[in-house]
N, C-alpha and C positions, 0 to 999 in steps of 0.2 A: 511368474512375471511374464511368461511368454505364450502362456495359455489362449486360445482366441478367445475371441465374448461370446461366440456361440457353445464353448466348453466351461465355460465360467458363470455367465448367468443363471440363476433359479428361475422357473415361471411362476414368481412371484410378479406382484405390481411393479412396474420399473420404477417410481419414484421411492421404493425403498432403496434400491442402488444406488440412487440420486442424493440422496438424504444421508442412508448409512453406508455408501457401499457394501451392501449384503450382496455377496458373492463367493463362490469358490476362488480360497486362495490355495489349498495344498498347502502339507509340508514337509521335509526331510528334503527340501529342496537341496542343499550343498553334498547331501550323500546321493541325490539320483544325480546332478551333475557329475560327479566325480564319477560315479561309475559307468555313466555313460559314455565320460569323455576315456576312461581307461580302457573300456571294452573298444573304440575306437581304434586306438592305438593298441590292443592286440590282433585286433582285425589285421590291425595294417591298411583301413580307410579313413580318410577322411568322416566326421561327423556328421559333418552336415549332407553328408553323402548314405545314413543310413539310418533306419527304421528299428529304434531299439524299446524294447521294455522291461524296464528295472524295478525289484519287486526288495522294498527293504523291511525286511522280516524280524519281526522282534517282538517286544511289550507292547510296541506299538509299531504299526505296519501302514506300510504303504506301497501301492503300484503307482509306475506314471509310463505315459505316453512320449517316446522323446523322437521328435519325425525331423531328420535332417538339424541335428543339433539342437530346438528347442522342445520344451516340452509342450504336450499338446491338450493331454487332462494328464488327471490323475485322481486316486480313488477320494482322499480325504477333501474336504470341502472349507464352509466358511469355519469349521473347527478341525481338531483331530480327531472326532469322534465318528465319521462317516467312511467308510470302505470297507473290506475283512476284518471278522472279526479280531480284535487284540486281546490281551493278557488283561484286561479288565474293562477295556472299553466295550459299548454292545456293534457297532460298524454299523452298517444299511438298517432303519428299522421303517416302519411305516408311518410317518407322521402320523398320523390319528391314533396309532397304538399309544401313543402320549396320553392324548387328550383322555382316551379309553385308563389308562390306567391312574392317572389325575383323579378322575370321576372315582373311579372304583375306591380307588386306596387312601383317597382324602392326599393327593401330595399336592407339592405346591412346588412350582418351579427349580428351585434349590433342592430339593431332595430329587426331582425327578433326575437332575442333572449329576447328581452326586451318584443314583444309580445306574444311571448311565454313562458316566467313565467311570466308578469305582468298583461297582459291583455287577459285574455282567461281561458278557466279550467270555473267555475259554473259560476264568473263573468263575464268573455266571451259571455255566452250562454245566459243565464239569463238576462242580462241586467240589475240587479236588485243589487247585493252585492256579497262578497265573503263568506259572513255569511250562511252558508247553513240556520240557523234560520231565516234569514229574506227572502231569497229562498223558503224556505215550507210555510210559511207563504205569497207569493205572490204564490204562487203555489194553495194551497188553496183556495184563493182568485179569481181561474180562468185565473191568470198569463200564457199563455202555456206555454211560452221560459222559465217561470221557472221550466214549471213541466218537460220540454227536461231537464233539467240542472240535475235534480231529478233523471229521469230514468236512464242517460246517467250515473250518477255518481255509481247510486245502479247496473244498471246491469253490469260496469264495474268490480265491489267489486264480485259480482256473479260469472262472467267470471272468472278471478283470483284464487278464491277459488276453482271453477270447475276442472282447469286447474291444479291446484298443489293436489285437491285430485287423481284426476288421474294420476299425476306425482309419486305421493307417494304409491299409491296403497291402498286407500280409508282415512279416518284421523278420530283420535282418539276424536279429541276437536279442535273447532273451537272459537277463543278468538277475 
């Protein structure tokens, strides 16, 4: 909700914005609040006094940007389905890899989106669960496809963070 329009809009046509509001809304908003305003107060500063990024790690994940107490991006977009990879969701893909796998596999919107948050993200990859615990654990084990799922997941969270400290102009605390 405090995103600017230049960290929100798609370079889509604007009158889809106009029409559907098509735009990045993020979410797990009340969990990067909170821990933005906690790490705050362990600081011992003021919020709006500092350059934090909060990264909430789970089945489904998310980074956000939080500059002087609001948020500025953050990874997910006009769904849950966009940033690092999750526990089943696929995160960043290339539009046209859609259209490309539509053509190929005969799907049709509804399926494409079914395997796109149900079957893809660490379980996709991995072949193994959507448990990141039982991923490290075959990863471990000599698993590759799970240590792909590994890498893919951590260096996406790296990227992210990268990308919003330099958006922000270096960060205070990284949560």
């Amino acid at each position: 909700q405090t995103m600017p329009s230049h960290a929100y809009m798609y370079g889509v046509p604007y009158h889809y914005y106009e029409k559907y509001r098509v735009r990045r809304y993020g979410f797990h908003g009340t969990s990067h609040y909170y821990v933005s305003q906690r790490t705050a107060e362990l600081l011992g500063k003021p919020v709006d006094h500092l350059k934090i990024v909060t990264c909430h790690l789970g089945n489904g994940s998310s980074v956000t940007a939080v500059k002087n107490g609001h948020s500025i991006d953050t990874s997910m977009g006009f769904s849950p389905l966009p940033g690092v990879i999750m526990g089943t969701r696929c995160g960043d893909v290339d539009p046209t890899l859609l259209f490309y796998l539509a053509e190929q596999e005969g799907l049709d919107t509804k399926a494409l989106a079914h395997i796109l948050n149900k079957e893809s993200g660490i379980q996709g990859i991995s072949g193994v669960s959507s448990d990141l615990r039982d991923v490290e654990e075959a990863a471990s084990s000599g698993n590759s496809r799970a240590k792909l799922a590994e890498e893919m997941l951590y260096y996406g969270i790296r990227k992210y963070i990268g990308a919003y400290a330099a958006a922000m102009g270096g960060i205070d605390a990284l949560v």
